[in-house]
FINUDREN-745653 format. One record per residue (C-alpha): residue in three letters; x, y, z. Coordinates in steps of 0.05 Angstrom, whole numbers, plus 5000, padded with zeros to 4 digits. Example, Ala and Ser with C-alpha at 12.3 -4.5 7.8 and 13.67 -1.06 7.14 Angstrom:
ALA524649105156/SER527349795143/
***
This chain:
UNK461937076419/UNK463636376403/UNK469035786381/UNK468535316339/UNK473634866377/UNK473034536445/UNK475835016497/UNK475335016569/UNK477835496630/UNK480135276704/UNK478035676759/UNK481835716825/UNK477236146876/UNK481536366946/UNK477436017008/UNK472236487029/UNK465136727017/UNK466537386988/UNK471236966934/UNK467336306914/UNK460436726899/UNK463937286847/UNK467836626818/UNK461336256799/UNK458236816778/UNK464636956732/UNK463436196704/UNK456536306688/UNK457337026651/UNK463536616612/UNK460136046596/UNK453636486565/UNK458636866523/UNK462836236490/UNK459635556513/UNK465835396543/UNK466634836602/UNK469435086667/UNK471834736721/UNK472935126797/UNK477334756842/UNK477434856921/UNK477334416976/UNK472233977000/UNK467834297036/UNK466934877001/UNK465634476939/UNK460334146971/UNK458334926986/UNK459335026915/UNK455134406899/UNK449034616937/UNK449035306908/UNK449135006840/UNK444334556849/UNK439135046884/UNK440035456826/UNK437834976771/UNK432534766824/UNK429735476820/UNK431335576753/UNK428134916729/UNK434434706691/UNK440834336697/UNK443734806648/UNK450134946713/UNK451834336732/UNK452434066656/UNK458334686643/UNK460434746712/UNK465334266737/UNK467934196810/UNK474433916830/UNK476233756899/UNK483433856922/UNK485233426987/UNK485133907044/UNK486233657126/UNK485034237169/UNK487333857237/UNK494333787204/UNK495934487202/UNK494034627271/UNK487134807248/UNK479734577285/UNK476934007246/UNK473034237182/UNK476034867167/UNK476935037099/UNK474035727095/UNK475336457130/UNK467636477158/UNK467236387228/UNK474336377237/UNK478836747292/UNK483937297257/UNK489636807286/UNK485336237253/UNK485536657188/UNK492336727184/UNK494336047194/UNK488735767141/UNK491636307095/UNK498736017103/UNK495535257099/UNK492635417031/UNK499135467000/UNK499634717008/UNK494134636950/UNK499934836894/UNK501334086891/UNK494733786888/UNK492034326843/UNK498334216800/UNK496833486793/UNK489833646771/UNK489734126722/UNK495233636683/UNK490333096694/UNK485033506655/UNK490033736611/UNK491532966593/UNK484132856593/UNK482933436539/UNK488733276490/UNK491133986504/UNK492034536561/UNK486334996589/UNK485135656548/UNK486536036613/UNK487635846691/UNK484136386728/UNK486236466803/UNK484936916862/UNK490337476876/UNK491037016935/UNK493536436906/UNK498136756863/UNK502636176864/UNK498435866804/UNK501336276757/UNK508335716765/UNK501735246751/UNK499635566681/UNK507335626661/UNK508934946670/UNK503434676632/UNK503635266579/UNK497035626580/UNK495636316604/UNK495136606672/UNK489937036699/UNK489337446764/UNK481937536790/UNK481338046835/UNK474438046872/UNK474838716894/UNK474439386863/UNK480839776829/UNK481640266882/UNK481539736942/UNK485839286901/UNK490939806884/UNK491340066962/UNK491939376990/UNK497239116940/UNK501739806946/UNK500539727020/UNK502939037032/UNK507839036974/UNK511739677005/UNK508639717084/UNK509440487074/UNK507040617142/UNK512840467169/UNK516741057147/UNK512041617165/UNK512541997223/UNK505842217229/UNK499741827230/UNK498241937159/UNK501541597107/UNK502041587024/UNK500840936986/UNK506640916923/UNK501840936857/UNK496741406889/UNK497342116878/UNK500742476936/UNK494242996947/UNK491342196977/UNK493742077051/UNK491641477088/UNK492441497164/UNK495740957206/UNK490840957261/UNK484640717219/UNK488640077200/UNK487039407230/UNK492039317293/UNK495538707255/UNK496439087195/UNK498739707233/UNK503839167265/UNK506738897197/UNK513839047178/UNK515338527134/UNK516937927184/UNK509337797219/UNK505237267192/UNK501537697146/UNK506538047106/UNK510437357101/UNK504137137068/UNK501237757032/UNK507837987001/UNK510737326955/UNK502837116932/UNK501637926904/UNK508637836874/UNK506937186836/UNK499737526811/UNK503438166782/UNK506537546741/UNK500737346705/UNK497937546639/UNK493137986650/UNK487238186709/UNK480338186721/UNK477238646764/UNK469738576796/UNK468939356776/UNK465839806715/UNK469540176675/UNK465440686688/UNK464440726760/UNK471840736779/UNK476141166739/UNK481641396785/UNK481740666811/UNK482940406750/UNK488240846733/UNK492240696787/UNK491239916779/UNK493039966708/UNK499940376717/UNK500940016786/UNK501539216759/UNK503739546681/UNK497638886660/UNK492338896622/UNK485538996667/UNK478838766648/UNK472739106684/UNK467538446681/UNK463538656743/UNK458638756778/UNK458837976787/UNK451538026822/UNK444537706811/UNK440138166757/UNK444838626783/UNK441939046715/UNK435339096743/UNK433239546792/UNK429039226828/UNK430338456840/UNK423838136857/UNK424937326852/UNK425437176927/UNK430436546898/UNK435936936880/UNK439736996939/UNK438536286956/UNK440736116897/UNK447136516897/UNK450236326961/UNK446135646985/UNK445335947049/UNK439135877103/UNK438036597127/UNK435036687190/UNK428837067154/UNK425336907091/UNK425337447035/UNK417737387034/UNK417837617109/UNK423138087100/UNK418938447036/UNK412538437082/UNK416138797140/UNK418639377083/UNK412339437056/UNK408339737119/UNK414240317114/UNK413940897071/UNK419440957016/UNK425841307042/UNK423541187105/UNK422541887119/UNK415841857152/UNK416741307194/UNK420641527246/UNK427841147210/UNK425340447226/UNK431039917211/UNK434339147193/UNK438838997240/UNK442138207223/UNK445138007286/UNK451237647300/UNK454337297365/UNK459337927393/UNK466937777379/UNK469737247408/UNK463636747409/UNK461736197363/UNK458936497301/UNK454135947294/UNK451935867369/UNK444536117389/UNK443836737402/UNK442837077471/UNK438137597501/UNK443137817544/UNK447238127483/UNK441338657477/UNK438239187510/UNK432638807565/UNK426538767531/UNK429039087465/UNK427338497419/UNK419738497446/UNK418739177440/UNK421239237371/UNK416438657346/UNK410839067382/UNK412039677351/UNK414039407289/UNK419439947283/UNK425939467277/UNK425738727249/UNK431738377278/UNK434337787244/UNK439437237269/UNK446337067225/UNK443937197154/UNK438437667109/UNK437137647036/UNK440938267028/UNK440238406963/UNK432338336960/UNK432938827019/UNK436539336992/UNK431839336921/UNK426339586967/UNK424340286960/UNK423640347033/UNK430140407044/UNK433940967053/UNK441140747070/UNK445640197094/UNK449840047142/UNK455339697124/UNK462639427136/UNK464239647060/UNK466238997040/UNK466238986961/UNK460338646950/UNK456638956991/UNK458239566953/UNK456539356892/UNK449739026918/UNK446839746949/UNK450640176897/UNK446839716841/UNK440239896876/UNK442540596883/UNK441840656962/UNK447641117007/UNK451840797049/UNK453340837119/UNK461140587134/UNK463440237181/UNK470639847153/UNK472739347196/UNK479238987162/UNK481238727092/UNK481439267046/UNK474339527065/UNK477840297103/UNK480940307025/UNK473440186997/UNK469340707046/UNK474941277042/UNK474041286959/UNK466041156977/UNK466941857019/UNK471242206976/UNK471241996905/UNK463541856892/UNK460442236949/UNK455541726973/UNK458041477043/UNK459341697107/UNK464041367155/UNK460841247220/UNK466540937256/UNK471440447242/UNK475439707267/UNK471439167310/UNK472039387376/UNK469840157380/UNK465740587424/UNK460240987395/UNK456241597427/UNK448841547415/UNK448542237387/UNK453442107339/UNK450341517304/UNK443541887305/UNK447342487274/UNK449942137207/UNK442541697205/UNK439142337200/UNK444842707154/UNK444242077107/UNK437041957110/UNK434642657090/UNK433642617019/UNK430343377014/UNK437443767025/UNK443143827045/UNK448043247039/UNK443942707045/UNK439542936973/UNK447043026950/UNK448542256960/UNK442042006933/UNK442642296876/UNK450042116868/UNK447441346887/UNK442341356837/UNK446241606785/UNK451841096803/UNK446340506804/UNK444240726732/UNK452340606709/UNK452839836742/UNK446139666722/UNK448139806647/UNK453839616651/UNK451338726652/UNK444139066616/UNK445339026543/UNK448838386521/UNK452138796466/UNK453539446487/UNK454639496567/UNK461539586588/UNK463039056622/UNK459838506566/UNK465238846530/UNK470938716565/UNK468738056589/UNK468237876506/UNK474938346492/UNK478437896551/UNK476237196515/UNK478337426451/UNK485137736470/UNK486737036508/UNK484636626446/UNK488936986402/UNK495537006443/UNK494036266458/UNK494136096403/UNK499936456380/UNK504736146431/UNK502336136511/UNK503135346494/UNK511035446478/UNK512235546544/UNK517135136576/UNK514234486604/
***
């Protein structure tokens, strides 16, 4: 689709990894669709993040085609003011008590942010066609009624962890259960969520703590806006969606999977996950696709060799060396001997990794893109939710699509041996039992999201992504700009 007239979209992405990446990606997909301008404002820092990503991108891309559509606002930012270690303008790296008060902090951008989008809106001659915010900064929604355009809610996440995590922290229903289980309002009662797998500060909230105080008035203000967009497809989701949609009573548009040739199944360019995040990984995806290829596919002859990306335990620096104390003694030499695990420090190529056909499952904190990275590529899933809404994410992995099983959860747990060999070997056999049950499931899955971003005309989510343009054009112009000033 296109316009004939000038229009342009501001983008306001929450400060974290998991938020800036799905936002550019959004940009791009709406700038292919309509030729529109965007501009993504954030703080410093993670503008300069945003920069380099950018920038590597038309690097490997030989073009300049991102930076020419895509521009980046900075909104002044002082860490150190709010109590905070000096350069801190993103949740990586960051304490939970560090989290929390950078979550609180980021409220202060309402002002700046304000200022700038009626600077552009001076600029232009007229307001943006849409401001499109995180859940978490639901605040700008006050931003896109003062200047009279319309406001958008961009949830990163799927429907189903969306619509647990806002009916948790909207109504904090464990509080009146008696038992450790627990039902969410919006969810059908048959779906019981249990106290004891919640993070110990959201197991602590009653409407007072930090979070809640935080959580509770910025999901207000997004239930406010105009409409949603969910990182999901239509067709991957259903129940999710259903709550979502009767939850917030707003329009939803499925525009996901927001991932790199998320339609193909096998993502070969050894650039792309450079050129998503702007990251140095502590292995090359060259290295990483040589180490796969001396192991059969599935893995099932090999005797289960493994990945493992290593990070510093809890409660040292993320970004500090790391030690060969934190391992077994002599673990690291005897797996580059053997060849049986590769072990690599801070950061992989993920994606690249998980497009191999060697392998036969992952294990992972079900964070949302993470999902939609090995559920793309059609590989099981191995859970282990740590915080966020990723217990929400692995329980409707388990139970609504059948292709995860939940190892353990939280950060600081105890596992027997036997017990994590158990569920590698239940996931891992692909000939019966449950483990053919979930690759099939996976595969079937990864055949919906890649088709869904496949055909520009007829996937899913191309629809709704061109259904969501077109709905906002045509109530813009029939009044968003009458709104008081």
């Amino acid at each position: 689709m296109g316009s004939k007239t000038r229009e342009y979209i501001v983008m306001l992405p929450f400060l974290a990894q998991g938020h800036l990446i799905p936002f550019l990606a959004l940009a791009r997909q709406i700038h292919q669709r309509t030729g529109y301008t965007i501009t993504i404002a954030n703080t410093p820092l993670n503008i300069k993040y945003l920069r380099s990503t950018i920038l590597s991108h038309d690097l490997h891309s030989n073009s300049s085609s991102d930076s020419n559509f895509i521009h980046l606002a900075e909104l002044p930012f002082c860490s150190t003011q709010h109590g905070l270690p000096p350069n801190t303008e993103n949740t990586e790296n960051l304490s939970l008590k560090d989290i929390a008060t950078l979550c609180h902090a980021s409220m202060t951008l309402e002002a700046p942010f304000h200022s700038l989008v009626r600077d552009i809106t001076d600029k232009e001659g007229k307001p943006p066609l849409c401001i499109i915010s995180d859940v978490f900064f639901g605040w700008a929604v006050n931003v896109a009624n003062s200047i009279g355009c319309a406001s958008i809610t961009f949830t990163t996440c799927g429907a189903y962890g969306t619509s647990a995590y806002i009916s948790f922290w909207l109504n904090l229903p464990h509080r009146f259960s008696e038992s450790d289980e627990f039902a969410l309002p919006g969810f059908p009662d048959r779906y019981q969520f249990r106290t004891s797998q919640l993070h110990p500060f959201v197991r602590a909230a009653d409407g007072t703590d930090t979070w809640s105080t935080y959580m509770q008035p910025l999901i207000s203000y997004s239930l406010q806006s105009h409409g949603w967009l969910c990182n999901t497809v239509e067709e991957f989701e259903p129940l999710g969606l259903e709550i979502l949609r009767k939850y917030i009573k707003l329009p939803v548009w499925t525009i996901g999977p927001l991932l790199p040739s998320a339609a193909s199944k096998k993502c070969s360019d050894s650039n792309i996950f450079t050129q998503r995040t702007g990251k140095k990984h502590g292995i090359s995806p060259e290295k990483g696709i040589e180490w796969l290829n001396l192991h059969h596919p599935g893995l099932e002859a090999s005797g289960k060799p493994f990945i493992w990306v290593l990070r510093p335990p809890l409660g040292f620096d993320i970004k500090g060396e790391f030690r060969e104390e934190w391992l077994p003694e002599g673990f690291e030499k005897r797996m580059n001997e053997s060849k049986q695990g590769l072990l690599v420090q801070n950061w992989a190529p993920q994606l690249e990794i998980l497009s191999h056909e060697s392998i036969g499952a992952f294990l992972s904190h079900c964070g949302w893109n993470s999902v939609l990275e090995s559920l793309s590529q059609g590989v099981p899933i191995i859970g282990w939710p740590m915080a966020a809404e990723q217990i929400y994410n692995s329980k409707m992995l388990v139970e609504e699509m059948g292709v995860c099983v939940e190892l353990t959860w939280g950060v600081q747990r105890e596992i027997e041996r036997k017990e994590v060999k158990r569920v590698i070997d239940l996931v891992m056999n692909k000939n019966e039992g449950q483990g053919k049950e979930m690759k099939k499931k996976a595969d079937e899955i990864g055949k919906r999201v890649r088709a869904a971003t496949k055909d520009q005309e007829e996937g899913s989510s191309v629809k709704a992504l061109d259904e969501f343009l077109r709905t906002i054009l045509a109530k813009t112009t029939l009044g968003f700009h009458n709104h008081k000033k």
